[in-house]
C-alpha positions in Angstrom: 11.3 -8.1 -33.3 9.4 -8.2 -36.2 6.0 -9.0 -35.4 5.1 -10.1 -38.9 7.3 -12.6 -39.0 7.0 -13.9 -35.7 3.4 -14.5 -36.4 4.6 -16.4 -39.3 5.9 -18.8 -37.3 3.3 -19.0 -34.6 1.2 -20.1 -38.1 3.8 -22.4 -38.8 3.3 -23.6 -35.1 -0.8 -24.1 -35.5 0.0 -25.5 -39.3 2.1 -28.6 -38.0 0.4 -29.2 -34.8 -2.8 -29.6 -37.5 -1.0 -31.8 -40.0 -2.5 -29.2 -41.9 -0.2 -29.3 -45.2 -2.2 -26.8 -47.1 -1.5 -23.9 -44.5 2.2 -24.9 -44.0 2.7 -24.6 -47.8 0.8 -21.5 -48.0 3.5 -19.9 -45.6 6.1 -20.5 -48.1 6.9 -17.7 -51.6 7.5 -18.9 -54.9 10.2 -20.4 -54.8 11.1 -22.4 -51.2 13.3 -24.8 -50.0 12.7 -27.1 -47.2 16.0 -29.2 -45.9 14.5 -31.7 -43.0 16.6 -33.3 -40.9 18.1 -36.8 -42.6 16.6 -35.9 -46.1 17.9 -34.5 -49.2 16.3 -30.6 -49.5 13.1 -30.6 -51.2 13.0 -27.7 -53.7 10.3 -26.1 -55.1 6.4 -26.0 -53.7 5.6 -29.0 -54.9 8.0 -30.9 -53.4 8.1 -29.1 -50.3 4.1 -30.3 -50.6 5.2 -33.7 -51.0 7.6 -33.4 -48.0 4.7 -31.8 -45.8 2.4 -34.4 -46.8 4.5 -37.2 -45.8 5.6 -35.9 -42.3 1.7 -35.4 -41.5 0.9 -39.3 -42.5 3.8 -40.2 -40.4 4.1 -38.2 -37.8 1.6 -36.0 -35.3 3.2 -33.4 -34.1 2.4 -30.9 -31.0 5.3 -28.5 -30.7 5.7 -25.0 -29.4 8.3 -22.7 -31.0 10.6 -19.9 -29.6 11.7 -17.2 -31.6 15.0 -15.9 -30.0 16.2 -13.7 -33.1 14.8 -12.1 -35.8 17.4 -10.4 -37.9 16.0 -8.1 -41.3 18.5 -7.2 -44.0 15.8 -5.6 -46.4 14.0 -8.1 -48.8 15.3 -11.1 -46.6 15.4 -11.9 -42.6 16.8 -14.7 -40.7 14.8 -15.9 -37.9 16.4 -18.3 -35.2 14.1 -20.8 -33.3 14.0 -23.4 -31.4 10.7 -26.0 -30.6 9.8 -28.4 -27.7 7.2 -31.0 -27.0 6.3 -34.4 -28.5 5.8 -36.4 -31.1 3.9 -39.8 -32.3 5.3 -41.8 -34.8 2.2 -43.2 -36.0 3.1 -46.8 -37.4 4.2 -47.6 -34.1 1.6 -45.8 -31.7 4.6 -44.2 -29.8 5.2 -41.1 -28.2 8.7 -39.0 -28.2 10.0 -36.4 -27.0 10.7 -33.5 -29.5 13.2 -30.8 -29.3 14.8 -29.2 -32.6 17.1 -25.9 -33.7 15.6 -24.2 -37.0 17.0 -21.6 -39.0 14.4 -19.9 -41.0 14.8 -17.4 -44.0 12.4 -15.9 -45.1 11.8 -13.0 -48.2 9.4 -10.4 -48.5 7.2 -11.2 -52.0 4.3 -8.8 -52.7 4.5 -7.2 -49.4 4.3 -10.3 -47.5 7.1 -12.2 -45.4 7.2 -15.8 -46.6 9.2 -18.4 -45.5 11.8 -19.1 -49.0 14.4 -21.3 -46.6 13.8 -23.9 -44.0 16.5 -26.1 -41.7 16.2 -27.7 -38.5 17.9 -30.1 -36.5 17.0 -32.2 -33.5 18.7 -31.2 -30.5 17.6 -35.3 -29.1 20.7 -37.3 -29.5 19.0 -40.5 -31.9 18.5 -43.6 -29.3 21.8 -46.0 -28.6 21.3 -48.9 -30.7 
């Protein structure tokens, strides 16, 4: 496994667990795209900014990923994970349980890995109304 990458994500990892927008963003190459889970994708760093920003006044997160593939096909890799733990929604002072699939892909840009494509969804069926 690629152990660049992989410590990409464990940076992504230490990034959300922070609400620390500045370090998630600076994960990301030129030109990303970020497609959350009940949202239209955000495209381009300043919107994925935007989109980072308002996760981390919304919600605190402390999640742990897995990496269970890594798969390079030169400039570009695909990196299946999954993450675990919980989550506050702060306007209502609760606490949930987290649990999400994410497909990452990233690109190599001036020798780097970057994340340039981003998609998770929950694997928590949404509460019976």
């Amino acid at each position: 496994m690629n152990q660049d990458i992989v410590n990409v994500i464990q940076a992504y990892e230490t990034a959300l667990n922070a609400s620390d927008t500045e370090a998630a963003i600076a994960l990301y190459g030129e030109d990303p795209i970020f497609m959350p889970q009940y949202s239209a994708a955000l495209n381009g760093r300043d919107a994925v900014r935007l989109g980072y920003d308002h996760v981390f006044n919304t919600l605190k997160l402390n999640v742990t990923f897995t990496v269970h593939e890594v798969v390079e096909m030169g400039d570009l890799a695909y990196v299946r994970t999954t993450s675990a733990g919980k989550t506050e929604i702060l306007a209502k002072k609760t606490i949930v349980k987290e649990g999400n699939n994410e497909l990452f892909i990233f690109r190599k840009e001036q020798g780097h890995w970057k994340i340039h494509r981003y998609l998770f969804a929950s694997t928590n069926p949404p509460a019976a109304e």
